[in-house]
C-alpha positions as CSV (number, residue, x, y, z in Angstrom):
1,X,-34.9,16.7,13.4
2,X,-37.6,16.0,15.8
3,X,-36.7,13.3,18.4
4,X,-38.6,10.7,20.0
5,X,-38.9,10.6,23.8
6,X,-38.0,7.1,25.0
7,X,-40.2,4.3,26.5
8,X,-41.8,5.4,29.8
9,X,-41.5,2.7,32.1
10,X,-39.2,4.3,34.9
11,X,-39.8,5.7,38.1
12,X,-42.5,4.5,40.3
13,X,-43.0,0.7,40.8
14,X,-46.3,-1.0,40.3
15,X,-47.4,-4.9,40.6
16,X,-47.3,-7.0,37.9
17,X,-47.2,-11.0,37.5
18,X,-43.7,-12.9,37.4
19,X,-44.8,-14.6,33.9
20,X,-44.2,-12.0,31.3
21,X,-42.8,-11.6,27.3
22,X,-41.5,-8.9,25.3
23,X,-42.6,-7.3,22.2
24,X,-40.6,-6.0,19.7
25,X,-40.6,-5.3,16.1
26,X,-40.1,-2.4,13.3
27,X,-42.3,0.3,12.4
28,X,-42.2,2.5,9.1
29,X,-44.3,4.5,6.7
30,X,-44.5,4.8,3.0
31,X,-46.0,6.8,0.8
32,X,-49.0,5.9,-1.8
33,X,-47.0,4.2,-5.1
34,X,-46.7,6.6,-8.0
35,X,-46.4,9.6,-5.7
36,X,-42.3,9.8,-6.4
37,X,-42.2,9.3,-10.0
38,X,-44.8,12.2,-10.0
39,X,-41.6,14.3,-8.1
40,X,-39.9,14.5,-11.2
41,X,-39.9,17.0,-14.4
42,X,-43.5,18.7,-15.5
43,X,-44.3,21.3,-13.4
44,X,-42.2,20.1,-10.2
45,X,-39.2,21.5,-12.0
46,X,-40.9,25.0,-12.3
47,X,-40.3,28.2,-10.0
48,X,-43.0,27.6,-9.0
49,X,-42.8,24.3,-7.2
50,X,-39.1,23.2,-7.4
51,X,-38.7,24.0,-4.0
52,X,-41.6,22.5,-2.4
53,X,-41.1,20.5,0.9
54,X,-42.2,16.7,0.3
55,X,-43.0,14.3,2.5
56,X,-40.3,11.5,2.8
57,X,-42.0,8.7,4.1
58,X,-38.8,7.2,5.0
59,X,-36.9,9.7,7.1
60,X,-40.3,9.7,9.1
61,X,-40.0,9.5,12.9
62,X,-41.6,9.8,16.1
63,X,-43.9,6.5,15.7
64,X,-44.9,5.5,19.1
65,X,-46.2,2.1,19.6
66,X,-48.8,0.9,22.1
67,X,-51.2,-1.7,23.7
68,X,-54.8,-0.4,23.6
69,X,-56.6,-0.1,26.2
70,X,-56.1,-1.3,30.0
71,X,-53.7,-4.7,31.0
72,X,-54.3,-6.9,33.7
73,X,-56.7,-9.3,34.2
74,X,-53.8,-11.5,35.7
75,X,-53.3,-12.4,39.5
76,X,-52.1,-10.0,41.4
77,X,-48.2,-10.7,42.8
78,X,-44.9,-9.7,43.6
79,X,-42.6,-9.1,40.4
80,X,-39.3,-10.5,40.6
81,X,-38.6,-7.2,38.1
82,X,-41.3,-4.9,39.3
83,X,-42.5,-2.9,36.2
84,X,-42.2,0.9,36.9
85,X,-43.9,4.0,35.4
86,X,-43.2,7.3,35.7
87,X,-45.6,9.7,36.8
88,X,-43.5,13.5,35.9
89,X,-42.1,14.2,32.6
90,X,-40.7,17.3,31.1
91,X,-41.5,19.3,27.9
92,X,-39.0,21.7,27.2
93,X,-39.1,25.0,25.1
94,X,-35.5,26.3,24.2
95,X,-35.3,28.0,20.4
96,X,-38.9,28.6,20.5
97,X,-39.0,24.9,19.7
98,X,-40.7,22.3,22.1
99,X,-38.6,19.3,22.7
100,X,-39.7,16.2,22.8
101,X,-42.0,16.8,19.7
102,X,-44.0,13.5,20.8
103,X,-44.6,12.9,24.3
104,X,-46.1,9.6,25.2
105,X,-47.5,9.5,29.0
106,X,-50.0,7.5,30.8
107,X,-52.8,8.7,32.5
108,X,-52.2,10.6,35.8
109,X,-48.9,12.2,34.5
110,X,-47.4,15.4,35.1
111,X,-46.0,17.1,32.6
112,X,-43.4,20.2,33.5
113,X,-43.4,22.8,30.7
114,X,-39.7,25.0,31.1
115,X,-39.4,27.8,29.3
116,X,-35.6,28.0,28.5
117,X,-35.7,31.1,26.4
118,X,-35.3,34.4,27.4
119,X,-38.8,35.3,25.7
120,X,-41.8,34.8,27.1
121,X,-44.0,31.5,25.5
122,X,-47.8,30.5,26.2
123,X,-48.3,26.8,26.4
124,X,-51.6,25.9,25.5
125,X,-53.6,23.2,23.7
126,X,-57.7,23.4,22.8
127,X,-57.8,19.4,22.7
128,X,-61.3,18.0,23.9
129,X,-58.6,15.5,25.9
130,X,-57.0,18.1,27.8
131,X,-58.0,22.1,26.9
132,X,-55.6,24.3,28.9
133,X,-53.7,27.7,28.9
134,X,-50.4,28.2,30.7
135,X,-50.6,32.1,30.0
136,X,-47.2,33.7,29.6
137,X,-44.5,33.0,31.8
138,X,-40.6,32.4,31.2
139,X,-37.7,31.2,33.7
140,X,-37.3,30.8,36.5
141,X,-41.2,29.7,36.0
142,X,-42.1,26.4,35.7
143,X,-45.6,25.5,34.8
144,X,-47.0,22.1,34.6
145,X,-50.6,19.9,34.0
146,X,-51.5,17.0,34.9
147,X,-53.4,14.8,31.8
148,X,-56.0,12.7,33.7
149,X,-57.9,11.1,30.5
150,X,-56.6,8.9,27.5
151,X,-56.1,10.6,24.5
152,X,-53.7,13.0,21.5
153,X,-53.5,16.5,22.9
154,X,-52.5,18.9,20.8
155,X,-49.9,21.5,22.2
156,X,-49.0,24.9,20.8
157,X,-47.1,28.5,21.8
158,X,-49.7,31.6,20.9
159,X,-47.1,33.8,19.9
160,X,-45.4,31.6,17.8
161,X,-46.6,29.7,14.8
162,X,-44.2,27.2,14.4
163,X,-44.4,26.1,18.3
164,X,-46.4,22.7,18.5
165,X,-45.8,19.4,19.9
166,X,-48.1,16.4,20.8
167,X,-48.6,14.9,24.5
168,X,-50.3,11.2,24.0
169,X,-51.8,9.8,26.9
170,X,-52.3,6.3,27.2
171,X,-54.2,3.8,29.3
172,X,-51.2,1.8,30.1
173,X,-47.4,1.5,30.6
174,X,-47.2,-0.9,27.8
175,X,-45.8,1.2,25.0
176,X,-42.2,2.4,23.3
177,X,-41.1,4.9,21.3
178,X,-39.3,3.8,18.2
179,X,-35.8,4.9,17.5
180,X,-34.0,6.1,14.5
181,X,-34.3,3.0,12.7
182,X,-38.0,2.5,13.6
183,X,-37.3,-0.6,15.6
184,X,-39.0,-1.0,19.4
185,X,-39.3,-3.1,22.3
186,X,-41.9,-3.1,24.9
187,X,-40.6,-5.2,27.7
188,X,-42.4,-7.0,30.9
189,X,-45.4,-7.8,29.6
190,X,-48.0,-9.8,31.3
191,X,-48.8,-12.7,29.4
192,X,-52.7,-12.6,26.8
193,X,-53.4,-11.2,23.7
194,X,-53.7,-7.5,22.5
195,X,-54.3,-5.4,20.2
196,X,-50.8,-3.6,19.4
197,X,-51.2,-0.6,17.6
198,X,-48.7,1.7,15.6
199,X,-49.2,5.5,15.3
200,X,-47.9,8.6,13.7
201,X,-49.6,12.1,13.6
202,X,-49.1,12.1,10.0
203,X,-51.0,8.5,8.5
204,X,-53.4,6.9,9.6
205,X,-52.8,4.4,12.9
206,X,-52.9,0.5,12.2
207,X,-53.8,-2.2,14.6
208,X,-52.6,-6.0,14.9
209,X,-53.8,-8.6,17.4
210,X,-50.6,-10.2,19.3
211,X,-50.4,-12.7,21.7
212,X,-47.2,-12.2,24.3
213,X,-46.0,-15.1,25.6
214,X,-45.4,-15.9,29.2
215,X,-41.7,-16.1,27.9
216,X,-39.6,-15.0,25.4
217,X,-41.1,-12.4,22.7
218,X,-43.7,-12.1,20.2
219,X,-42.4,-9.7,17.3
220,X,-44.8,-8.0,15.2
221,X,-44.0,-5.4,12.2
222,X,-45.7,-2.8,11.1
223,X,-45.4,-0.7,7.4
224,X,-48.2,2.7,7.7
225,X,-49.7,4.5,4.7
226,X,-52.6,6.9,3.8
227,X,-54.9,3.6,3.5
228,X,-58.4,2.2,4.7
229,X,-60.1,6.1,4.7
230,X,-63.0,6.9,3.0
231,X,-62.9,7.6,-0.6
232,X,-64.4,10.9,-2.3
């Protein structure tokens, strides 16, 4: 199963203010209603389609969760917990598999692709964000790129097909990845309001205005679905 890389607030300390709130909540997906009674007898119990992979909106993970755009109209002064973000993170490829499958980073990060395999691999992604190409290398090798604008960039292996991953670069340290259960917590947060938004690479991303405290925690779920696209 593909695993979430945790929050990414460690490393290198930055100024924040003293007055700050947490927020935490659930995230989940589910599926449009009527789509699992559809799963059974007809033609899903044929040859044909018995064995056809479905979505299950409920197993889903990797949701990463996020404040859009940049934080920090508030004075500038000394944290009593400085917040800290870290500016090198690693993407590894070991089975011909890149792990973490979702990478969230904020701008200016480093990203260190190892090649654990004893076969070559050739990182590259064709994103308007970030287009690159590592070319083919393997260990002791260690490429890496540095992701300078906001955006979802799109990673794959040439050689092989079922290599792909997702780096998503964000404005600001003020994001979590969700765990198994699809609950997070973004911590340290200078006190306003925001827009909070919930994304998965599979449904569409939805959006809530919050307003963090300058103590305690303002909690905020989330349910996604294939909902508010254009009709056809």
């Amino acid at each position: 199963m593909k695993k979430l890389f945790a929050c990414g607030l460690c490393g290198l300390a930055a100024v924040v203010s003293c007055a700050a709130g947490d927020i935490t909540g659930t995230v989940r997906a589910e599926g449009k209603p009527g789509t699992e009674q559809s799963a059974g007898g007809g033609s899903y119990e044929s040859r044909k389609f018995k064995f056809v992979e479905r979505v299950n909106y409920a197993e889903l993970q990797d949701f990463i969760v996020f404040i859009e755009g940049p934080v920090g109209d508030q004075p500038v002064v000394l944290p009593s917990k400085p917040l800290t973000v870290e500016t090198r993170r690693s993407v590894s490829q070991k089975g011909a598999v890149f792990e973490p499958h979702v990478l969230p980073v904020v701008v200016g990060t480093t990203v260190e692709w190892p090649n654990n395999d004893e076969i070559y691999h050739n990182v590259f992604s064709m994103s308007e964000t970030k287009p690159f190409d590592l070319d083919l290398y393997k260990a002791p090798t260690v490429k890496s790129v540095t992701f300078d604008k906001p955006g979802r960039v799109d990673v794959f292996c040439s050689i092989h097909s079922r290599m792909s991953c997702i780096v998503l670069v964000l404005e600001n340290p003020y994001y979590a990845a969700a765990d198994s259960g699809g609950h997070f917590a973004i911590t340290n947060v200078p006190p306003g309001t925001y827009k909070l938004k919930a994304w998965h690479e599979r449904v569409p991303a939805q959006v809530k205005e919050i307003t963090v405290p300058a103590q305690g925690e303002a909690k905020v779920d989330f349910v996604l679905g294939i909902n508010n696209l254009p009709k056809y």
